[in-house]
N, C-alpha and C positions, 0 to 999 in steps of 0.2 A: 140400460138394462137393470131390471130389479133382481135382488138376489135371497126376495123371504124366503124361498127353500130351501139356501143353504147354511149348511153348518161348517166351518171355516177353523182351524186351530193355526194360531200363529204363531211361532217362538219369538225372541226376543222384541217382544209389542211394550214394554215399557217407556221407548224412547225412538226418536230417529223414524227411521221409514217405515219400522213394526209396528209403531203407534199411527204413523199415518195410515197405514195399511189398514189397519182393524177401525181407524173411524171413519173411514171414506167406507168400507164394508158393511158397517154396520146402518152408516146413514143410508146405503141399498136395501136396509131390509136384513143382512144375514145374521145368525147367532154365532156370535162370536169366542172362541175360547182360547183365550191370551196366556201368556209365559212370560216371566221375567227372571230374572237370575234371583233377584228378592221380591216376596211378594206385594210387598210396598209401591212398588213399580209399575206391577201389573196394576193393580188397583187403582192406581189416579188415571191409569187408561180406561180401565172397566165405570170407574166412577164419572169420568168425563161423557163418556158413550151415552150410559144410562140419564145424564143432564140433558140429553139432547131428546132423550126421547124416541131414538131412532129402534136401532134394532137389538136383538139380547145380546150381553155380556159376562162373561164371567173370567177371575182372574185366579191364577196359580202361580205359584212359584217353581220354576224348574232353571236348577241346573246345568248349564251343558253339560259341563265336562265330568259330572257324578252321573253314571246309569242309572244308580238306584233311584234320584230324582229324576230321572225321565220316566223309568216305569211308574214311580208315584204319579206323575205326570198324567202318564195314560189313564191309570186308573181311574184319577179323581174324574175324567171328563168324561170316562165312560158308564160313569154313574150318573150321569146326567143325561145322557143319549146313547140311542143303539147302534147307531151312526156318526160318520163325517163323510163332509162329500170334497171340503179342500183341505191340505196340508201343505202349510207356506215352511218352509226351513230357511225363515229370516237370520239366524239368530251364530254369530260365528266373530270374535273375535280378532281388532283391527289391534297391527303392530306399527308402529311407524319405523322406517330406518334402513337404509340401502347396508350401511352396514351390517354382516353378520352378528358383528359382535356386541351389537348396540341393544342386544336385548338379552335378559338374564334368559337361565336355561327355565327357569319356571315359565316366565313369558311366553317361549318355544311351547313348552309342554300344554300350558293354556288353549295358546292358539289353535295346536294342530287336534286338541281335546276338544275343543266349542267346532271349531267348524269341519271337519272330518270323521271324527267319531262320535260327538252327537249328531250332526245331521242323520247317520246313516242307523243307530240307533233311535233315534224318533219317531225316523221313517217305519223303523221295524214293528218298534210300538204299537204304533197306529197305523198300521196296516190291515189285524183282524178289524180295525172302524172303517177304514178306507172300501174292503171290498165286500162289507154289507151296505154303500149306497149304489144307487142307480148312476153316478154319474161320477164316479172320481177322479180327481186330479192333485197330483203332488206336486207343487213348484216352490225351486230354490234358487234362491237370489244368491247368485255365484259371481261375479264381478269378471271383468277385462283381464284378471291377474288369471283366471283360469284357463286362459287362453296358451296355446302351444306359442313360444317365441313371443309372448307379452313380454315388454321391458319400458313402460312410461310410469310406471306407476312407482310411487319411491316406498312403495308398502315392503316391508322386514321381508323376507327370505321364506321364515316360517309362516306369515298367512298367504301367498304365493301355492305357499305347498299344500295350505289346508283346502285353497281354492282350485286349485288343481285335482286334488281326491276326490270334492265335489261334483267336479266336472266328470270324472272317471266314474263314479258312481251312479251319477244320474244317466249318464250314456250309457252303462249295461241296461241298467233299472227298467230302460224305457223299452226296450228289445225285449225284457221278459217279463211285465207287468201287462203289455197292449194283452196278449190273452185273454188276459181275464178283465181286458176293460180298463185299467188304470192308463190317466194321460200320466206323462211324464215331462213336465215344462222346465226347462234352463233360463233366467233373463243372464245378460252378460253385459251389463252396464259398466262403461268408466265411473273416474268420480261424479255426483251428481247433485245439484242444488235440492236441500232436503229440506222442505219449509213445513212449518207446521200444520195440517188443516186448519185449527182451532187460533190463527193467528191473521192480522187483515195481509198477508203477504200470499196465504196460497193459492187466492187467484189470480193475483198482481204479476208474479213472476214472468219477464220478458222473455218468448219461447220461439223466439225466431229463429234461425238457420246458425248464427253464429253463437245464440246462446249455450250453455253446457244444459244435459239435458234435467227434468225436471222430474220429484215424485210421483209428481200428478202424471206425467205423461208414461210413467213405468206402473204408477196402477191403472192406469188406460191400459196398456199391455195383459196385464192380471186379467182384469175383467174382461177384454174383450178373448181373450184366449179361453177361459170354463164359459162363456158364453155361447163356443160353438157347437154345432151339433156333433153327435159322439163319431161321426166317423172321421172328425177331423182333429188330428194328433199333432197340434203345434209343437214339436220337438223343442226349438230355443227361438229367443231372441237378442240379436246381436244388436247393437249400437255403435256409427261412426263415431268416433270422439272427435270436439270441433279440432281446427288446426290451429 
């Protein structure tokens, strides 16, 4: 599937799955408009994209856990288009630690600030962009952890929680957006082998039955899901974790 029609905004694309997400996007064709917490970040994405020749890029710096950098966010992108047609809510801060106490209270305050109340803020954002295209769709990469009665994963207490609010949020979201047209997609992946497009490993990766699952195979999900025709509202996708 090509994607030259679309206009795409990703948070956290400076690194990890957000960067592979915006250059596998882009080499489809779509214009891309990437986030990082520094702008520096964004930019060796933006700058990578644009070496390829593929599709448009452009890099900002946002944020989470500051509003005021998420509306500057909005703003700067929507002075470059009247529209978007995807909103990825990549971008949410990982804690490590089954202990509670294994993480300062700023950490807490971080985590549950990047992936809860930014998500739901950026969403807001870019929402007046969202429902001037023809085709929109918001999807947020929420993890296993957001799952009712998850317990394999050794992630802190507080990003648990942040992924949990995600999950709550996006399940209203999707019940009162369909009206007027907005999909609302959940992925709910465990941990995942995250290779880099730009590196000779991301088509190498062994993806058989017993493998843990793959980026590539979670932006196969992406795209095959804004891919479909509009009466079809792919709600979430869940992932077995191997045993």
């Amino acid at each position: 599937m090509r994607l030259d029609d679309h206009s795409v905004v990703i948070t956290a694309a400076g690194r990890d799955f957000g960067r592979a997400l915006a250059i596998t996007l882009a080499d489809l064709g779509a214009t891309v408009f990437l986030s990082a917490r520094t702008l520096a970040a964004a930019e060796r994405t933006r700058d990578d994209i644009r070496g390829r020749g593929a599709g448009k890029a452009y890099a900002f710096a946002c944020d989470l856990t500051d509003p005021a950098s998420i509306r500057d966010f909005a703003h700067r992108v929507a002075a470059h288009t009247d529209h978007i047609d995807v909103l990825v809510n990549n971008g949410a801060r990982y804690v490590e630690g089954e202990d509670l106490l294994a993480a300062s209270d700023d950490d807490v305050i971080d985590t549950l600030a990047s992936g809860a109340t930014g998500t739901v803020l950026v969403t807001k954002n870019f929402l007046p962009l969202l429902l001037r295209s023809a085709k929109p769709d918001i999807i947020t990469m929420i993890s296993t952890a957001g799952l009712p009665g998850h317990a394999r994963s050794t992630a802190h207490a507080a990003f648990y929680s942040a992924k949990n609010a995600q999950a709550g949020f996006t399940e209203i979201l999707s019940k009162r957006l369909r009206p007027q047209g907005v999909r609302v997609i959940s992925l709910y992946p465990p941990d995942f082998d995250n290779a880099d497009p730009l590196t000779p490993g991301w088509h190498t990766k062994p993806r058989g039955p017993e493998n843990p699952l793959t980026s590539e195979s979670l932006i196969n999900c992406i795209v095959f899901a804004i891919g479909q025709p509009r009466d079809c509202f792919i709600k979430a996708f869940h992932f077995e974790e191997p045993s």
